[in-house]
N, C-alpha and C positions, 0 to 999 in steps of 0.2 A: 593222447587219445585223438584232439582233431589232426595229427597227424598223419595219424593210421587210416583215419575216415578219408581224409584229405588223397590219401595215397593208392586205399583201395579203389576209389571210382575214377582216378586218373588210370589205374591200371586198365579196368572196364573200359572205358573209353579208348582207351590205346588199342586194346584186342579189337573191337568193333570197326577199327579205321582202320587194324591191318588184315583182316577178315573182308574188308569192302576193297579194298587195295589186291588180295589173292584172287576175289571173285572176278574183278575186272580183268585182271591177269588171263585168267584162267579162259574165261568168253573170248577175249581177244585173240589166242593162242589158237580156240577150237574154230573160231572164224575163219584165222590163215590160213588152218588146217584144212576147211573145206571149199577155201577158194573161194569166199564174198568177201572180197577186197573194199568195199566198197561199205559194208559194214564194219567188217574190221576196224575202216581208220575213224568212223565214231566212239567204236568201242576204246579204241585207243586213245581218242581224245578225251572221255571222260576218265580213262587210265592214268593220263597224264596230270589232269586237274588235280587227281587225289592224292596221286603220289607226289605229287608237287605240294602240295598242301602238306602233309605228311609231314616231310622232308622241312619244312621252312618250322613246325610245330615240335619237330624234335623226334620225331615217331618213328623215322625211319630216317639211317644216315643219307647225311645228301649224296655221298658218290654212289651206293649201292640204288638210290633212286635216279641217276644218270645214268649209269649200269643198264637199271631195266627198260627205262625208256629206249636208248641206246639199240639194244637185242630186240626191243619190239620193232622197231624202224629197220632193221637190217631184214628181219624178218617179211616184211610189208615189200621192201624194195626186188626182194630173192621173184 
């Protein structure tokens, strides 16, 4: 039983951090899109913070979070 307890609010909390990790995504993406570079690369530095965080917590694998850093910087650079 504390296993289940133990398991379901680690799930919770997992959803919440990759839900704050899309949302970042996603701002960051419609920035590029509309050309404030310049916000962009805050939006992407606190992109990085989480997904880097993430990534070290187990959340999200680490290459798929090199990956997207990776494609947001290409993107920034274009």
């Amino acid at each position: 039983m504390k296993d289940l307890r133990k398991s379901k609010k680690k799930y919770a909390q997992n959803l919440r951090t990759k839900s704050q990790i899309k949302h970042l995504w996603n701002e960051s993406n419609a920035l590029l899109k509309a050309g404030k570079k310049d916000e962009a690369k805050e939006a992407m530095k606190s992109f990085q913070q989480a997904i880097d965080k993430a990534a070290k917590k187990g959340v999200v694998m680490k290459n798929k979070a090199n990956r997207r850093k990776s494609t947001l910087m290409k993107k920034l650079v274009k």
